[in-house]
MIFIMAR-988381 format. One record per residue: residue number from 1; residue in one letter; x, y, z of N, C-alpha, C in turn. Coordinates in nm, 3 decimals, always signed. Layout:
BEGIN
REC / NUM / A / X / Y / Z / X / Y / Z / X / Y / Z
...
This chain:
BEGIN
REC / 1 / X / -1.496 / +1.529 / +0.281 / -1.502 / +1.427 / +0.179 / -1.370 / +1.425 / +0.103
REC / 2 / X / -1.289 / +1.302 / +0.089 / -1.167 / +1.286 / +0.045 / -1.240 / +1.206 / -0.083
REC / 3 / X / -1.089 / +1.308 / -0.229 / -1.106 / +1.227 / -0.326 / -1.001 / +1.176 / -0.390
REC / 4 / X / -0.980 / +1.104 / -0.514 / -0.810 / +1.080 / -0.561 / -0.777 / +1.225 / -0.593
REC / 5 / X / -0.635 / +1.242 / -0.551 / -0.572 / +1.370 / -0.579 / -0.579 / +1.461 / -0.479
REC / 6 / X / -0.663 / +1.405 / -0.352 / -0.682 / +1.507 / -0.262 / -0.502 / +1.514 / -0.149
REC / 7 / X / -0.478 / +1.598 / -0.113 / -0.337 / +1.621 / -0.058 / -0.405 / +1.636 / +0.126
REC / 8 / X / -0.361 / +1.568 / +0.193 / -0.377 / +1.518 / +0.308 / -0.276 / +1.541 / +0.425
REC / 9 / X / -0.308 / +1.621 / +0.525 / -0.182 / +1.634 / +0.654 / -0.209 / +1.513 / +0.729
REC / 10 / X / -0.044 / +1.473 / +0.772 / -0.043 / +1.356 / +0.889 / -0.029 / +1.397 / +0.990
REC / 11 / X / -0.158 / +1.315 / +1.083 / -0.124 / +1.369 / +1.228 / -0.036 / +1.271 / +1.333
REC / 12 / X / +0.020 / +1.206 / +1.312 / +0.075 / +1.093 / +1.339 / +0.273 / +1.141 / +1.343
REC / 13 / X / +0.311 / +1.039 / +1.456 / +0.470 / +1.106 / +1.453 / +0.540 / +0.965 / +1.387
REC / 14 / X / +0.474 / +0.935 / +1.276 / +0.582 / +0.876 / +1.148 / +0.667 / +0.904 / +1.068
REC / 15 / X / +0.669 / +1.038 / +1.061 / +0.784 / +1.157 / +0.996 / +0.731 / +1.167 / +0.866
REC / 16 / X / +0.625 / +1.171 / +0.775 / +0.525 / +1.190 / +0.698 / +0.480 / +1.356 / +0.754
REC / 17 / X / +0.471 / +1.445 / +0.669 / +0.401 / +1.589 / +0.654 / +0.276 / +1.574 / +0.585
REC / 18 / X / +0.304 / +1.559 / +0.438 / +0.159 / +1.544 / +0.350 / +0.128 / +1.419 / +0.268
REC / 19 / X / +0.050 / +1.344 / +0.233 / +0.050 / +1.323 / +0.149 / -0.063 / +1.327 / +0.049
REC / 20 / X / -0.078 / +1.241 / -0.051 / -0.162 / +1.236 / -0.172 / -0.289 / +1.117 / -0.187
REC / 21 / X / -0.353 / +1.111 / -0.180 / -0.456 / +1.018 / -0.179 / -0.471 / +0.968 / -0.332
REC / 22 / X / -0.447 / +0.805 / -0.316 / -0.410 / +0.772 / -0.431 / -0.586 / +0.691 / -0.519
REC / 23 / X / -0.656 / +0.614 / -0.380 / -0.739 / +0.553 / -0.417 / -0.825 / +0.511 / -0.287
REC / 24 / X / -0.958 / +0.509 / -0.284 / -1.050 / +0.507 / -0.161 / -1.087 / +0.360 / -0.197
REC / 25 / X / -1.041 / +0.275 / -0.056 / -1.117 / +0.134 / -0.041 / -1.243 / +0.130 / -0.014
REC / 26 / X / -1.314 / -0.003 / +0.016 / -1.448 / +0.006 / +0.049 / -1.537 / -0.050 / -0.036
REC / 27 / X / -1.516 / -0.078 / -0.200 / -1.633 / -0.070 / -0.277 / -1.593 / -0.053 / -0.407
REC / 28 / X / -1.687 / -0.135 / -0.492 / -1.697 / -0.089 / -0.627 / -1.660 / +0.085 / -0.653
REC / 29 / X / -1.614 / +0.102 / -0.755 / -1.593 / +0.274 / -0.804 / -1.669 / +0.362 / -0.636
REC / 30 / X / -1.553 / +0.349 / -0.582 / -1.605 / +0.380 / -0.457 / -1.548 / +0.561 / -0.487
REC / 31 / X / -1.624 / +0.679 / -0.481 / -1.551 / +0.805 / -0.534 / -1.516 / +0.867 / -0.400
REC / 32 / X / -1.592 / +0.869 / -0.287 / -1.569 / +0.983 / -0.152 / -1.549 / +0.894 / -0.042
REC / 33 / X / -1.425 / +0.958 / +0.008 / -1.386 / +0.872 / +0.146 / -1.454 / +0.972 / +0.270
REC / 34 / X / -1.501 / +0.891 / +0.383 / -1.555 / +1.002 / +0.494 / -1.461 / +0.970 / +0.605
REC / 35 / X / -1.480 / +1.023 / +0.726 / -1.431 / +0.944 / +0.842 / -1.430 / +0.810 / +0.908
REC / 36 / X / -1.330 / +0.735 / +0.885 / -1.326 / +0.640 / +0.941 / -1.295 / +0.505 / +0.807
REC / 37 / X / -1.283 / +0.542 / +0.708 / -1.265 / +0.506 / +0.548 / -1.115 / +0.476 / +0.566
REC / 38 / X / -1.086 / +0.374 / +0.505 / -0.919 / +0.321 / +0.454 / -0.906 / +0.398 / +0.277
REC / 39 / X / -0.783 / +0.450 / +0.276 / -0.732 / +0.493 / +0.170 / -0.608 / +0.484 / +0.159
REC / 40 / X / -0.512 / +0.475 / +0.012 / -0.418 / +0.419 / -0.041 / -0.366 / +0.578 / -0.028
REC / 41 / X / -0.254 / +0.614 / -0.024 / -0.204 / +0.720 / -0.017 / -0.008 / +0.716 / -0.028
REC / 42 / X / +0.028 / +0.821 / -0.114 / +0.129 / +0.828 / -0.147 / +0.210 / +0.944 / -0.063
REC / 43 / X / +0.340 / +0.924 / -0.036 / +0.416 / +1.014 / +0.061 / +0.457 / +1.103 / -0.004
REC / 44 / X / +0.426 / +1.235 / -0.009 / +0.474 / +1.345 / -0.109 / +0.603 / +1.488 / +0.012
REC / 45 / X / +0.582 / +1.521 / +0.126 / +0.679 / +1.557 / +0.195 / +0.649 / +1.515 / +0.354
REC / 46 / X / +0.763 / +1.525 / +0.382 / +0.849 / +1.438 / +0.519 / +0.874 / +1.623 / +0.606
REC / 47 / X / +0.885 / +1.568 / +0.727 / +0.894 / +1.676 / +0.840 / +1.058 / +1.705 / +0.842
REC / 48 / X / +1.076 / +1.833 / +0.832 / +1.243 / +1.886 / +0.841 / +1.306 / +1.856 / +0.989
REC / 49 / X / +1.248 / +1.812 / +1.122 / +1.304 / +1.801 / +1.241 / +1.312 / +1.592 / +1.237
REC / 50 / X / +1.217 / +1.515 / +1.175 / +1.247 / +1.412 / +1.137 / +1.293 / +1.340 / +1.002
REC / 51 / X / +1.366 / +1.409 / +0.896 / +1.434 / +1.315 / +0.811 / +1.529 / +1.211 / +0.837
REC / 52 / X / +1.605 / +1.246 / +0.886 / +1.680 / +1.130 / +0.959 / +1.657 / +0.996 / +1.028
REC / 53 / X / +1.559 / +0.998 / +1.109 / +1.492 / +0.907 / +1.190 / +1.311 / +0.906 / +1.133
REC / 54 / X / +1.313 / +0.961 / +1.066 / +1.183 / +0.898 / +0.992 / +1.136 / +0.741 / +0.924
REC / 55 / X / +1.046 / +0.713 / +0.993 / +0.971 / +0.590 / +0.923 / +0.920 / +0.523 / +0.792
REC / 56 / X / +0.916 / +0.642 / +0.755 / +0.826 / +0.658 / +0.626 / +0.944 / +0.712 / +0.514
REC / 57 / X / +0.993 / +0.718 / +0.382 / +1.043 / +0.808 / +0.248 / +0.948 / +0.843 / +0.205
REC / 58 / X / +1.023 / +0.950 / +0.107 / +0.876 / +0.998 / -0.010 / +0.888 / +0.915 / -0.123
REC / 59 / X / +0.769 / +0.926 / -0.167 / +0.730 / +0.869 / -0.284 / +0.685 / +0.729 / -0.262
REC / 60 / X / +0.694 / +0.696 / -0.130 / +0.624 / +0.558 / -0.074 / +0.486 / +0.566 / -0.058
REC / 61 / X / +0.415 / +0.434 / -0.092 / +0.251 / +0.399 / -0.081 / +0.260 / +0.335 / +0.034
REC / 62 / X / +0.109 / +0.406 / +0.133 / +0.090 / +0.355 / +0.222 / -0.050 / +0.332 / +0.259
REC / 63 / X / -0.107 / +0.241 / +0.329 / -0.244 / +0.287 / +0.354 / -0.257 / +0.380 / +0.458
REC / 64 / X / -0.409 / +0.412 / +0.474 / -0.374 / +0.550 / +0.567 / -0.524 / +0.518 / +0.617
REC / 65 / X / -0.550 / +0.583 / +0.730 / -0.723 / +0.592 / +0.785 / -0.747 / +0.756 / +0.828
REC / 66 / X / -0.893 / +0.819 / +0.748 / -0.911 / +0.943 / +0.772 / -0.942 / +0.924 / +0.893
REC / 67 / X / -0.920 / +1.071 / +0.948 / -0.930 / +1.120 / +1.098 / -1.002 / +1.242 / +1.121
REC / 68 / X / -1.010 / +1.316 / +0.981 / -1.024 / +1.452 / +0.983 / -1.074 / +1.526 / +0.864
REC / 69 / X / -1.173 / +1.555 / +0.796 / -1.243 / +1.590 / +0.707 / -1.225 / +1.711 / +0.720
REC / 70 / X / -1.281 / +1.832 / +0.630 / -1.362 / +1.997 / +0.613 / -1.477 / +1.966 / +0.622
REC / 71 / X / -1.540 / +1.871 / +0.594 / -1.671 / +1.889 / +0.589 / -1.771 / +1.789 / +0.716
REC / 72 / X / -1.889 / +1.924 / +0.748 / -1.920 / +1.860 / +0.905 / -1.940 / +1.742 / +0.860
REC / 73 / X / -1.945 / +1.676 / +1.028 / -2.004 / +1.518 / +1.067 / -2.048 / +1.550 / +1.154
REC / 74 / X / -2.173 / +1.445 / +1.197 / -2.262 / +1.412 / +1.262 / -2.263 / +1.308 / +1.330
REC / 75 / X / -2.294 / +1.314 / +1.465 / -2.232 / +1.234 / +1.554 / -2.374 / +1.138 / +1.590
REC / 76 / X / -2.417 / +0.997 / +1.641 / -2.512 / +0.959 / +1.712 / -2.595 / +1.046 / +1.775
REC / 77 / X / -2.549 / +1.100 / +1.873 / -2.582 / +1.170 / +1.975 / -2.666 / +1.321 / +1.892
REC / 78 / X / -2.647 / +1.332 / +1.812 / -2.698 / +1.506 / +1.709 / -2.559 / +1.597 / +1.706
REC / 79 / X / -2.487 / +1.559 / +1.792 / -2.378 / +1.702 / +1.775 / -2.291 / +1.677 / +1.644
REC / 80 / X / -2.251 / +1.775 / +1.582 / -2.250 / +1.821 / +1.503 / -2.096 / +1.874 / +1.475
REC / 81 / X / -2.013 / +1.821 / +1.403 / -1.888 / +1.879 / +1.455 / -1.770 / +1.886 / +1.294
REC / 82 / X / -1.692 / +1.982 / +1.269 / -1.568 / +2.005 / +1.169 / -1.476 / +2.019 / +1.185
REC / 83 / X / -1.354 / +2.028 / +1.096 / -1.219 / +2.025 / +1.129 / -1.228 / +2.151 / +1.017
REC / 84 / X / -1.075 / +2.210 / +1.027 / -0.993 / +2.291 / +0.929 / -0.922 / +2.255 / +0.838
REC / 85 / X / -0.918 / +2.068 / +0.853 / -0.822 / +2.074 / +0.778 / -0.883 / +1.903 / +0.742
REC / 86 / X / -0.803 / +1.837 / +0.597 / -0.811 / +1.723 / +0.609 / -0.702 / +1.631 / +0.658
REC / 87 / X / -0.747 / +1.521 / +0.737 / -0.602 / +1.485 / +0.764 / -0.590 / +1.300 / +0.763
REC / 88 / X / -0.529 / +1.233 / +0.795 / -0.490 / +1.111 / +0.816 / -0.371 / +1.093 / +0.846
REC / 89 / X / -0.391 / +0.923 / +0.919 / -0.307 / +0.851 / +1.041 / -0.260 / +0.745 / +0.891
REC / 90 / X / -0.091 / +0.707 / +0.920 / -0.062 / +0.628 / +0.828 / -0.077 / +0.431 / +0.954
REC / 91 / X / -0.092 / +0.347 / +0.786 / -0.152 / +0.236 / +0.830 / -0.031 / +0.153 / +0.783
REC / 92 / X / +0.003 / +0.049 / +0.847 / +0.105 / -0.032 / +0.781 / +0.024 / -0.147 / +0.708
REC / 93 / X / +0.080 / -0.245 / +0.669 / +0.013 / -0.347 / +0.546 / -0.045 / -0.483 / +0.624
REC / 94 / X / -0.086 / -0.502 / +0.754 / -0.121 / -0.496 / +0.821 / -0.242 / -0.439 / +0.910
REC / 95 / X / -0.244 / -0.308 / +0.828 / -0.363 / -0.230 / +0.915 / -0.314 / -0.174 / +1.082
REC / 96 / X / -0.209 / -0.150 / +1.070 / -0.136 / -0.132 / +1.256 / -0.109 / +0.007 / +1.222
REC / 97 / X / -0.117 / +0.062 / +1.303 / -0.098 / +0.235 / +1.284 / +0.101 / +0.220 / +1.333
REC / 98 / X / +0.112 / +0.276 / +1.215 / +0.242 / +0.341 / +1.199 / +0.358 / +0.340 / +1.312
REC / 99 / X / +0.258 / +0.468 / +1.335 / +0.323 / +0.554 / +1.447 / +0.315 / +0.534 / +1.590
REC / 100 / X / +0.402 / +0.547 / +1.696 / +0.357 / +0.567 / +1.824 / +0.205 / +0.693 / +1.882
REC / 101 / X / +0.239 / +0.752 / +1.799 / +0.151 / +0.893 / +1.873 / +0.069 / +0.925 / +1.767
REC / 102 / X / -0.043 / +1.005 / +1.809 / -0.100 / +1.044 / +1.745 / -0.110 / +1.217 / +1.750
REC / 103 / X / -0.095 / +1.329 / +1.715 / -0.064 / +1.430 / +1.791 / -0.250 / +1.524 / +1.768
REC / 104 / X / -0.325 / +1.468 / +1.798 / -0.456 / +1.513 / +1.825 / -0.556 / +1.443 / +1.818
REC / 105 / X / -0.679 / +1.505 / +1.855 / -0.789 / +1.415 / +1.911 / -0.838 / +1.347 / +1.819
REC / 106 / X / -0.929 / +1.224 / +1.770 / -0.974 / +1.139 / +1.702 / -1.125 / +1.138 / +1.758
REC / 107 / X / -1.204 / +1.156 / +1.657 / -1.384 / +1.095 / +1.677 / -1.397 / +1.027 / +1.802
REC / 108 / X / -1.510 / +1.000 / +1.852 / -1.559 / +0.888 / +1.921 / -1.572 / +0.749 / +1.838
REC / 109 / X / -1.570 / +0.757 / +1.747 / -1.599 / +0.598 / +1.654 / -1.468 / +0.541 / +1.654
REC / 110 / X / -1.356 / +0.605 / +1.700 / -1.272 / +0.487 / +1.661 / -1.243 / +0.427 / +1.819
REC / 111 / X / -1.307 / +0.457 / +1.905 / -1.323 / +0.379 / +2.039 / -1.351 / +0.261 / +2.046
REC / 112 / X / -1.509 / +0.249 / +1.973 / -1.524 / +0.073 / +1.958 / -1.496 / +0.026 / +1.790
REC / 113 / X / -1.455 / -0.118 / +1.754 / -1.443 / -0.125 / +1.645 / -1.298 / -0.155 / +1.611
REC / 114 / X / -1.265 / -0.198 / +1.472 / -1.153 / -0.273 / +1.432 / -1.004 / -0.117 / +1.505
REC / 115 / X / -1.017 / -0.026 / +1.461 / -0.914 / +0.078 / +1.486 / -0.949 / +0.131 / +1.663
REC / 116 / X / -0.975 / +0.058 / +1.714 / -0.937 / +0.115 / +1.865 / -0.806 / +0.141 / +1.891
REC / 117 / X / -0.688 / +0.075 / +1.869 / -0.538 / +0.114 / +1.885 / -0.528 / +0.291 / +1.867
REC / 118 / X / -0.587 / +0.304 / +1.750 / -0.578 / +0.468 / +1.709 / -0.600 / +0.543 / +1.783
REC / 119 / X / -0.746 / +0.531 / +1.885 / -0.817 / +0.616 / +1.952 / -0.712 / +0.599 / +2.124
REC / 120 / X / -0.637 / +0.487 / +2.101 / -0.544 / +0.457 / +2.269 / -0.433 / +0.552 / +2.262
REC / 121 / X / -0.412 / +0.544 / +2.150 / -0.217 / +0.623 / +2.095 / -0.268 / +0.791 / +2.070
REC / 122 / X / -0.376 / +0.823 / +2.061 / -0.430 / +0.997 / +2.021 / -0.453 / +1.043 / +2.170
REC / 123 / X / -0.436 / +1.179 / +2.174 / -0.430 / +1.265 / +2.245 / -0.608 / +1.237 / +2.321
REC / 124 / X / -0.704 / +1.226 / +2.292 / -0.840 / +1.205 / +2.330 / -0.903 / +1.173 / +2.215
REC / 125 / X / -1.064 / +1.235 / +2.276 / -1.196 / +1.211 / +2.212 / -1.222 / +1.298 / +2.136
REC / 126 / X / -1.336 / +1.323 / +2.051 / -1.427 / +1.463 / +2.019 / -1.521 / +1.411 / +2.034
């Protein structure tokens, strides 16, 4: 569950490291973002092997789509599944993912549905 203030890893090769979650779309006083949620997010550090050729500066707002929670999810099917870490894919203003790559696996939900691009450019399924 993502909230404002929550600090977020990118898995994406936009040259983005962390950033800051500024505000969760979706809804009136919308407070917890889950998987698969659009959020406003601010660029707080950039990768030391891409500054140069990076996409992204710091201190830039971007939208972003979670990929990766701490806390389990529950799949259709009953299985049952968590991450270590929280993370998100950056979104351009547009809604087009960023980046070429994605550097790990993505849910089954973003297979069918508006973000299929995401689930083509990531490494697989879970």
């Amino acid at each position: 569950m993502i909230q404002q203030q929550t600090i977020l890893k990118v898995l994406d090769n936009s040259g983005a490291k962390n950033v800051k979650c500024i505000k969760i779309l979706g809804g009136y006083k919308k407070k917890i973002g889950k998987i698969g949620n659009l959020i406003i997010v601010s660029v707080q550090n950039l990768r030391n092997k891409s500054k140069k050729t990076s996409k992204v500066k710091k201190g830039e707002v971007y939208n972003a789509i979670i990929i990766k929670t701490k806390t389990k999810s529950l799949n259709k099917d009953g299985s049952v599944f968590f991450f270590n870490h929280n993370a998100v894919s950056l979104l351009n203003k547009q809604k087009k993912p960023l980046a070429s790559r994605i550097l790990s696996p993505v849910p089954k939900q973003f297979k069918r549905g508006k973000f299929s691009k995401i689930a083509s450019i990531s490494l697989g399924s879970i």
